[in-house]
N, C-alpha and C positions, 0 to 999 in steps of 0.2 A: 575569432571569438575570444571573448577577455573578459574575465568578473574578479570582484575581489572581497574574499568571505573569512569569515572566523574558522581557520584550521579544524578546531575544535567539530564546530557543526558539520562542514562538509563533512568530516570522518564518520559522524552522528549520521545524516543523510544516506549515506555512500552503504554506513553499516544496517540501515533498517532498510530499504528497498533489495541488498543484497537476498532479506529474506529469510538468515539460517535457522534450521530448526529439523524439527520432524517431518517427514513425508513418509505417507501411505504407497507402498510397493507392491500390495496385491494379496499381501496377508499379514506382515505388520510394520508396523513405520523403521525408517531408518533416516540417519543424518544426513543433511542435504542444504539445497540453496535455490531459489529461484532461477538463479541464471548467474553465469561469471560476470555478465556485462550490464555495464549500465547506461543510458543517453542523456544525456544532459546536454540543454535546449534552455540556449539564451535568448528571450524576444521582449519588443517594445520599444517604445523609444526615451535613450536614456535622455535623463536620468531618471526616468522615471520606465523600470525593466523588470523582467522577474525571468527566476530559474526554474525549469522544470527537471527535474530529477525521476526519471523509468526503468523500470526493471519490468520484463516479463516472460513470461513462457507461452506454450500456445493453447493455456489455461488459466491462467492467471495473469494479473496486471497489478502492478501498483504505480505511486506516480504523488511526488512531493513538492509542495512548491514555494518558492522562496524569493520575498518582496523586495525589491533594490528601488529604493528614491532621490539616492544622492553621490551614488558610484559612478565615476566614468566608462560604462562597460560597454562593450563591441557585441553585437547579436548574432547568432549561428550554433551551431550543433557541431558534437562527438561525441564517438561513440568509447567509454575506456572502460580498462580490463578492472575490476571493483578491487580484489585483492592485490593488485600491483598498486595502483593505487594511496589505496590503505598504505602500506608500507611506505611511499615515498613520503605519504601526508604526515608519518612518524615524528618527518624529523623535524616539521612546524608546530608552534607553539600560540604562536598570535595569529594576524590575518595572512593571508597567503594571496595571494594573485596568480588565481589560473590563465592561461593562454593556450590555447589552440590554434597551430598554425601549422605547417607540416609535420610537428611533433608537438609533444601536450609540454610545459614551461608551468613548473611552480617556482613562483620566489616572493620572498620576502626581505628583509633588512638583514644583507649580511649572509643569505642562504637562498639557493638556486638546487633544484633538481628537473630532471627531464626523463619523458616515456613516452614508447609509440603509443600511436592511435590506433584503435583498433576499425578496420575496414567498415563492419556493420553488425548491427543486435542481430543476434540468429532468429528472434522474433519479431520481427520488424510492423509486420503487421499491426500485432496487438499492441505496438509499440506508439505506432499509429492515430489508434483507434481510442486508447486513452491520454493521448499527449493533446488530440482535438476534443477533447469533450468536456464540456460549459459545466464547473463545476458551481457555478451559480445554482445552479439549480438547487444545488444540495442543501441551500443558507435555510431550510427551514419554513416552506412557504406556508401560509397561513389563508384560510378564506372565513371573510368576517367575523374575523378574532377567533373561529374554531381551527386545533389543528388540521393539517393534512395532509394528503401523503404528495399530493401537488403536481402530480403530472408527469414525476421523474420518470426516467429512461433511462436504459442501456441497451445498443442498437433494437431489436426487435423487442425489448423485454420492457413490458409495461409496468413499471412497482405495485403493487395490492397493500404493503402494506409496510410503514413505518415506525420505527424502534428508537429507542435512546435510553443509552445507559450510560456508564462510566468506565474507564482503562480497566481500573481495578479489579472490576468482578467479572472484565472478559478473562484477565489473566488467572486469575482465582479460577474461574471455570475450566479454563484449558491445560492449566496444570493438574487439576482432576483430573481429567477425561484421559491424560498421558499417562498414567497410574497403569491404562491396557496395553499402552504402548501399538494404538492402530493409528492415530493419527487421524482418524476419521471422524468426522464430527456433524451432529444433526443439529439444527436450529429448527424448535416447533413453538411458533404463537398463536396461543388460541383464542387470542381477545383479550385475554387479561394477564396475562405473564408469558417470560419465553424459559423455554426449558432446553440447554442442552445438555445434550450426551454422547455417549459413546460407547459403542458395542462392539465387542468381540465373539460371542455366543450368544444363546440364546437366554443362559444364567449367567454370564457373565456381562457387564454393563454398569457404567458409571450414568448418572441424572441429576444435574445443577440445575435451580428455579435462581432466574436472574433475575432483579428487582431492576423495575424500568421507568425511568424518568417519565420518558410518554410512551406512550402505543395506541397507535394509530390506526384504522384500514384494517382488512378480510384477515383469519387466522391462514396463516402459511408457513407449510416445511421445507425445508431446502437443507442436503446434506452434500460436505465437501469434503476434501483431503488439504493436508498441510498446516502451516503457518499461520495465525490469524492475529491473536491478541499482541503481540509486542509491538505489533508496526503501527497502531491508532495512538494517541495521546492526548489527554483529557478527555471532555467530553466524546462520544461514540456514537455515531447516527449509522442504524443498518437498513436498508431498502431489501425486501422480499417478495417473490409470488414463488409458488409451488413450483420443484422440479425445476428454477428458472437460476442463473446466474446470481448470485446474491453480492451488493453491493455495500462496503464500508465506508465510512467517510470523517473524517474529524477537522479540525479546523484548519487548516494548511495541506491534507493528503486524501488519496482514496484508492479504496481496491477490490478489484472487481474478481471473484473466483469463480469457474464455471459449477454446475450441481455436479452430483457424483451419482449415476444413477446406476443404481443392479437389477440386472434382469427377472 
């Protein structure tokens, strides 16, 4: 396996699928990460190739992807440690030239570093499950110039209903909602706007109305734990049904959270 990328962004890449933020423990959030590990999956045929970049847990998934049309690059999979990583990618400045081969080889002009591989994602599954799935789908589809929500999926989960807003006012919102420090977060569209929040009591509780590009399909609530808004960029398309997995997606990544449901 061999690609050869802007130092810069892999560290970019590496640091948003890492995931860091808040997560929900059971009564209020604390610091945390999606997983130390990440997979990165080189396919196609050069020179015309792309990078998949995964992070998951056995709740969440994310998964970034990145278009090569005129690199000479080698196709295959590893699996490496995110913050070892990071640190060797410190000490590149320009392109770097990753290699996988019994050991992971960064170099560039002048500078050479090397690190194990690590054996396998401890969530391989989910790893899986979103490294195969057709993000085609997600381009927006339309039936006779009306929008719609178009038939997306995520394995058994049928979408109802489709969102689009912008980075901005996801992050704007979830910097709210972290004000309770739960980490826990509800997404409700009732047809004409999405409202989320976040509760810690029954008096206590933050409520942001998020202004939506479009909205599309059946009103649906879905609430989960963690991380959300850092890791989309630019535009933000979200897929929902009630109690079901909820789906993000923006031009080049996407991430699928399961719901959070209380008894």
């Amino acid at each position: 396996m061999r690609f050869t990328i802007k130092a810069k962004k892999l560290r970019n890449y590496l640091e948003d699928v890492y995931l860091k933020g808040k997560y929900y423990n059971g009564h209020e959030s604390k610091n945390g990460s999606l997983s130390e590990y990440a997979v990165l999956l080189i396919e196609g045929n050069p020179p015309h190739t792309i990078l998949n970049i995964v992070n998951a847990s056995a709740s969440v998934a994310c998964r970034i992807d990145h278009w090569f049309t005129d690199e000479d690059n080698a196709t295959g999979m590893c699996v490496v440690d995110i913050s070892a990583m990071l640190k060797h990618l410190k000490v590149f400045s320009e392109d770097v030239t990753f290699t996988s081969d019994d050991y992971i080889t960064l170099s560039s002009a002048g500078k050479k570093a090397s690190m194990s591989k690590v054996l396998t994602h401890p969530n391989m599954d989910m790893v899986t499950r979103i490294t195969n799935y057709d993000m085609l789908q997600l381009t927006g589809p339309t039936i006779e110039g009306t929008p719609s929500v178009g038939g997306v999926s995520f394995g058994k989960t049928e979408y109802e209903c489709k969102l689009s807003t912008v980075e901005a006012d996801m992050i704007e919102a979830s910097k709210a909602c972290d004000v309770l420090g739960v980490a826990r977060y509800k997404f409700e569209y009732g047809g004409d706007k999405l409202t989320i929040s976040s509760k810690k009591s029954e008096v206590d509780n933050i409520e942001i109305e998020i202004e939506l590009l479009e909205g599309v399909g059946d009103p649906s609530t879905v609430e989960f734990t963690g991380p959300f808004s850092g890791f989309m960029h630019g535009p933000v398309t979200i897929y929902m049904k009630d109690d079901s997995p909820i789906l993000f997606s923006s031009s080049n990544r996407m991430m699928i959270k399961a719901p959070y449901l209380t008894r």
